[in-house]
KEDO-154158 format. One record per atom (N, C-alpha, C, O): residue number from 1; atom name; x, y, z negated. Coordinates in Angstrom, 3 decimals, padded with zeros to 6 digits. Layout:
<recs>
REC / k / a / x / y / z
REC / NUM / CA / X / Y / Z
...
</recs>
This chain:
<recs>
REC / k / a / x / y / z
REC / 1 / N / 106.355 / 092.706 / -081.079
REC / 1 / CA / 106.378 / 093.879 / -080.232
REC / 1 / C / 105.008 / 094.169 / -079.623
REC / 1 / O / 104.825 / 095.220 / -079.008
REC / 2 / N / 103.959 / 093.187 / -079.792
REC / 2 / CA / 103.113 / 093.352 / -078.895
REC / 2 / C / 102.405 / 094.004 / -079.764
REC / 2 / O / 101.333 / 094.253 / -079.214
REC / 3 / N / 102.415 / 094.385 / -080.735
REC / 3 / CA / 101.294 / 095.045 / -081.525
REC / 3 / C / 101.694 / 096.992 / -081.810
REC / 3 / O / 100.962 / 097.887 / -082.231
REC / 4 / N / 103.071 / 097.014 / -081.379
REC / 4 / CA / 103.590 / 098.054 / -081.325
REC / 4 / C / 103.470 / 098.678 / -079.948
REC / 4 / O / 103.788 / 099.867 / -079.991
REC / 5 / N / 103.058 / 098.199 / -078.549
REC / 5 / CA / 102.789 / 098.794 / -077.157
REC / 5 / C / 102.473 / 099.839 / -076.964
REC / 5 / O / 103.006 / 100.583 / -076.140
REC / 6 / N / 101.481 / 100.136 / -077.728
REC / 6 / CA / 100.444 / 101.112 / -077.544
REC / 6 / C / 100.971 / 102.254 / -077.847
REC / 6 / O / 101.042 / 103.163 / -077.020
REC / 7 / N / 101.541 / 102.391 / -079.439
REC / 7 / CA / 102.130 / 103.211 / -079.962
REC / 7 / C / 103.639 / 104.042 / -079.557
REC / 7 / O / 104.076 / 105.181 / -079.719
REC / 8 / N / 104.104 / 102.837 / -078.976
REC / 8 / CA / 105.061 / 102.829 / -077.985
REC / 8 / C / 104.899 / 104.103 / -076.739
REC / 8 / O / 105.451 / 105.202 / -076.674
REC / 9 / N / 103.859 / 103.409 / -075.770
REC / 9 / CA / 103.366 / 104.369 / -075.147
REC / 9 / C / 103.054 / 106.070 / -075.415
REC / 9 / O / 103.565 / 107.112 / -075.003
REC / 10 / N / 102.232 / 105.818 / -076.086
REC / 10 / CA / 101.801 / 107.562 / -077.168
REC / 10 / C / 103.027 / 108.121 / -077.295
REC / 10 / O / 103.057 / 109.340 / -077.124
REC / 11 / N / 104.200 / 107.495 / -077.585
REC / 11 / CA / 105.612 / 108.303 / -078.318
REC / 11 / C / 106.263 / 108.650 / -076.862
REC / 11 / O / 106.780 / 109.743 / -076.626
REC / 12 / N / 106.180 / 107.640 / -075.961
REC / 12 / CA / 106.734 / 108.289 / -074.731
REC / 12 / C / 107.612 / 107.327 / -073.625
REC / 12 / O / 108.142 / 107.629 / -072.556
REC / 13 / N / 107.523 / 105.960 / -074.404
REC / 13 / CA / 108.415 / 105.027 / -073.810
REC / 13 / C / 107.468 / 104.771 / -072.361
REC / 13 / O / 106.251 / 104.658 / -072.503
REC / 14 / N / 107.894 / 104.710 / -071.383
REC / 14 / CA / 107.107 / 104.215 / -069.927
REC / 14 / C / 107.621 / 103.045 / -069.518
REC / 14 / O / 107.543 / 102.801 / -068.314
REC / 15 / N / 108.245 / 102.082 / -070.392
REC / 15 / CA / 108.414 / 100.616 / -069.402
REC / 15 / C / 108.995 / 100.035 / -070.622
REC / 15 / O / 109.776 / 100.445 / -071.481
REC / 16 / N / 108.177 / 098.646 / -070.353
REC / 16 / CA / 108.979 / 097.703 / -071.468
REC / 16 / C / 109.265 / 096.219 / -070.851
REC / 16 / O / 108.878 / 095.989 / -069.705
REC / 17 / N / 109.876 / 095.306 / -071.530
REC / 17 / CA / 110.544 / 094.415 / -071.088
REC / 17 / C / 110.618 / 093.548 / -072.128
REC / 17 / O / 111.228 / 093.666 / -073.190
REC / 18 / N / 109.723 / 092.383 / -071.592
REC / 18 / CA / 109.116 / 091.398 / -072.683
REC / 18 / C / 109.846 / 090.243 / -072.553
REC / 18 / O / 110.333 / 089.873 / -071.484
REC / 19 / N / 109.950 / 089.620 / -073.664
REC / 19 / CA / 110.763 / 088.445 / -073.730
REC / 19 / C / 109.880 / 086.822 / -072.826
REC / 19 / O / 108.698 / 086.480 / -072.859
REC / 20 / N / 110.838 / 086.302 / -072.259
REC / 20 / CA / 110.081 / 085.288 / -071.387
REC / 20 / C / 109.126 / 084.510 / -071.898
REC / 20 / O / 108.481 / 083.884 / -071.057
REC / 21 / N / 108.716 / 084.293 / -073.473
REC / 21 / CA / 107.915 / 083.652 / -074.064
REC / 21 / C / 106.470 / 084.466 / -074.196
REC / 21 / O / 105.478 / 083.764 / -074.393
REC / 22 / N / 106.263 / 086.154 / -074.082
REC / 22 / CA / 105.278 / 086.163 / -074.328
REC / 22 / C / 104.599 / 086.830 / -072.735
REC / 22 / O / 105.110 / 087.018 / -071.631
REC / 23 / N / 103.647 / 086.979 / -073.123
REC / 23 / CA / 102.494 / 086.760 / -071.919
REC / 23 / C / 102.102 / 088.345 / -071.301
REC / 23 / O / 101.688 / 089.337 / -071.901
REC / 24 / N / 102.352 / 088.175 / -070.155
REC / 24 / CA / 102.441 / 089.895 / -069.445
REC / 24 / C / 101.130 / 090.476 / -069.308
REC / 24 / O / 100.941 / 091.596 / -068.833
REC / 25 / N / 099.701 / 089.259 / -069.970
REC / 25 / CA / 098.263 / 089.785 / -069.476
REC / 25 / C / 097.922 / 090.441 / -071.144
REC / 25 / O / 097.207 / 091.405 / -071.420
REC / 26 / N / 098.819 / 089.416 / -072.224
REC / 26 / CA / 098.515 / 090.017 / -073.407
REC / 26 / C / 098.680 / 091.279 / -073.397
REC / 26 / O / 097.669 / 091.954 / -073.589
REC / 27 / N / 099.872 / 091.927 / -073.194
REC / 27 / CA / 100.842 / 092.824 / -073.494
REC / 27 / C / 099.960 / 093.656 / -072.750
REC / 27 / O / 099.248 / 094.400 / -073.425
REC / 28 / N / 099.819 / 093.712 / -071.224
REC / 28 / CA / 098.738 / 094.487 / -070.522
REC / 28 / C / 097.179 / 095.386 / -071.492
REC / 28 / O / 096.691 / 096.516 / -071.498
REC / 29 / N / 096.957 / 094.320 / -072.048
REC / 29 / CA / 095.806 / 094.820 / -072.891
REC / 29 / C / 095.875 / 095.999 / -074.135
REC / 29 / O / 095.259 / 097.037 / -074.372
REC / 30 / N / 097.392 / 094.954 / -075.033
REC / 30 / CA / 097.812 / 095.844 / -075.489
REC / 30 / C / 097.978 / 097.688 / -075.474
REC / 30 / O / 097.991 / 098.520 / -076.381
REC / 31 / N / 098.084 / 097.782 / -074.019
REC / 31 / CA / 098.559 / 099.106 / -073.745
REC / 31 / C / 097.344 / 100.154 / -073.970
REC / 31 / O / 097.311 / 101.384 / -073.949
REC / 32 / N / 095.969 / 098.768 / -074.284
REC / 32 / CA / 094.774 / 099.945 / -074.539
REC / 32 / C / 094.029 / 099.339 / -075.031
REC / 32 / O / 092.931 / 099.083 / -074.536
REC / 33 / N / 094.511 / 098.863 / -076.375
REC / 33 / CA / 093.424 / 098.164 / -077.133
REC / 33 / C / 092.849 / 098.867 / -077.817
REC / 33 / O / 091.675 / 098.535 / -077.984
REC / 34 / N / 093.351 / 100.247 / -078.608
REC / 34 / CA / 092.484 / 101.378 / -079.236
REC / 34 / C / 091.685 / 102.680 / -078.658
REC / 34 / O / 092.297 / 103.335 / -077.815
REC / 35 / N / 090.861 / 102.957 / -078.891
REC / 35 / CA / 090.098 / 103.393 / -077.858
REC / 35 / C / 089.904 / 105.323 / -078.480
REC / 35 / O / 089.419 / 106.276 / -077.869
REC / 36 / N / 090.488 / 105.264 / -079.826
REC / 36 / CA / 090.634 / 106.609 / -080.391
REC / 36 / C / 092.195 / 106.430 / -081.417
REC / 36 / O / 092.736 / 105.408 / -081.839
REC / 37 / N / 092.502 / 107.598 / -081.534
REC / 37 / CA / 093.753 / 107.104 / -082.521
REC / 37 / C / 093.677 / 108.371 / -083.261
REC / 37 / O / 093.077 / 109.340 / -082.796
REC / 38 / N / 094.251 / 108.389 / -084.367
REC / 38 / CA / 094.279 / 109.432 / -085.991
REC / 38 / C / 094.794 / 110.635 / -085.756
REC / 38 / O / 094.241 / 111.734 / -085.790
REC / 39 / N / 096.176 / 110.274 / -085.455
REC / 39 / CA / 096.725 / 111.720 / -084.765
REC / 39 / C / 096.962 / 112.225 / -083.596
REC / 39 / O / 096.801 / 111.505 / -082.611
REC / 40 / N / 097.477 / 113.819 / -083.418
REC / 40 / CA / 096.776 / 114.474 / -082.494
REC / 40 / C / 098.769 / 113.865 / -082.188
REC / 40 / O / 099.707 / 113.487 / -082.891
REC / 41 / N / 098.447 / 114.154 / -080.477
REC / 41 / CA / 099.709 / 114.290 / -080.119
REC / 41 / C / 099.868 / 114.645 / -078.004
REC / 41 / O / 098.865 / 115.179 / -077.532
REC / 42 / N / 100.545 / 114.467 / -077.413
REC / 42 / CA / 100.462 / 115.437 / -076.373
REC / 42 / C / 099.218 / 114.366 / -075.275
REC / 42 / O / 099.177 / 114.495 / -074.051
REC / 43 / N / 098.633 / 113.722 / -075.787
REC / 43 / CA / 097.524 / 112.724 / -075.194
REC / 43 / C / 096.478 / 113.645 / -075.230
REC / 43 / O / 096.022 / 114.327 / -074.312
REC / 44 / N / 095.978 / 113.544 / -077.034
REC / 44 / CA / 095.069 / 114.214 / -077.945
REC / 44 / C / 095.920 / 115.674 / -078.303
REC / 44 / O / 097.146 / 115.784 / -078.335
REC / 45 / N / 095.046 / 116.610 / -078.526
REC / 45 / CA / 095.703 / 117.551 / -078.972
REC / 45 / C / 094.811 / 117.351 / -080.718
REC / 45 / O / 095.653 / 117.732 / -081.530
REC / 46 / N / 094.092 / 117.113 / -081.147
REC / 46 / CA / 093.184 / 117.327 / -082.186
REC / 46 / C / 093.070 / 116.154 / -082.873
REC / 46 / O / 092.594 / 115.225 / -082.221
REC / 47 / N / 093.424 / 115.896 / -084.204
REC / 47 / CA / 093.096 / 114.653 / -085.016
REC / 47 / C / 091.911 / 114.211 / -084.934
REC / 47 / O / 091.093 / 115.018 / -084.491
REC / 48 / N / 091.514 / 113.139 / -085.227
REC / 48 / CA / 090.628 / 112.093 / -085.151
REC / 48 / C / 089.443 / 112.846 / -086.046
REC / 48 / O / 088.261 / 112.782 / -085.707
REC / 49 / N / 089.751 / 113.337 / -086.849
REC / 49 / CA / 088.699 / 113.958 / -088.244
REC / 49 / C / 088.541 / 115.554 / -087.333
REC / 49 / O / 087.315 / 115.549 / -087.221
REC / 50 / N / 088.810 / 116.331 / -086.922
REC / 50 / CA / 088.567 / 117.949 / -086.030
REC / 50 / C / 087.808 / 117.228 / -085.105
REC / 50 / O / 086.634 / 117.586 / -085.201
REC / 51 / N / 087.976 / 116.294 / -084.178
REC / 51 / CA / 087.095 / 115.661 / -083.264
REC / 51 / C / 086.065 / 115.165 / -083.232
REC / 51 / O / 085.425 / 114.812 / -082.242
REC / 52 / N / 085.781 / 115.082 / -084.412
REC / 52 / CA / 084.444 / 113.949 / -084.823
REC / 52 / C / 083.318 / 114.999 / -085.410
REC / 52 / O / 082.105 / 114.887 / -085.235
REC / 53 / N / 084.062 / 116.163 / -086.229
REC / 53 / CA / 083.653 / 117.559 / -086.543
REC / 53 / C / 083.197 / 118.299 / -085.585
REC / 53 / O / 082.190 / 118.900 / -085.958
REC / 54 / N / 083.646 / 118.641 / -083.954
REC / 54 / CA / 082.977 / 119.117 / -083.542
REC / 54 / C / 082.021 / 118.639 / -082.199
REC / 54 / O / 081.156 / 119.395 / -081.757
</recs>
C-alpha cells in the first residue's frame, strides 16, 4: 500500500489507515515522494509533456 499513497491521494482518498506493522514516517513521505506526475488531473490541469512545452 505504501507505494500506492500518493496516487491514492491525487484520486481523492483523504485518510488512510495503515496496518500496525508498517511505519507512519514511511507512509508520511510517501504522500510526496514525486515531485511531477504524467497526468493532468484536478491538482495539475496540464500533462507532464504541455508543461515542459511551455
Amino acid at each position: 500500500l505504501l507505494d500506492q499513497l500518493q496516487f491514492m491521494k491525487r484520486c481523492g482518498f483523504d485518510s488512510f489507515v495503515l496496518r500496525a506493522d508498517k511505519d507512519i514516517t514511511k507512509a508520511a513521505k510517501c504522500l510526496n515522494f514525486f515531485s511531477q506526475t504524467y497526468q493532468a488531473a484536478t491538482d495539475t490541469d496540464l500533462p507532464l509533456f504541455r508543461r515542459r512545452a511551455s
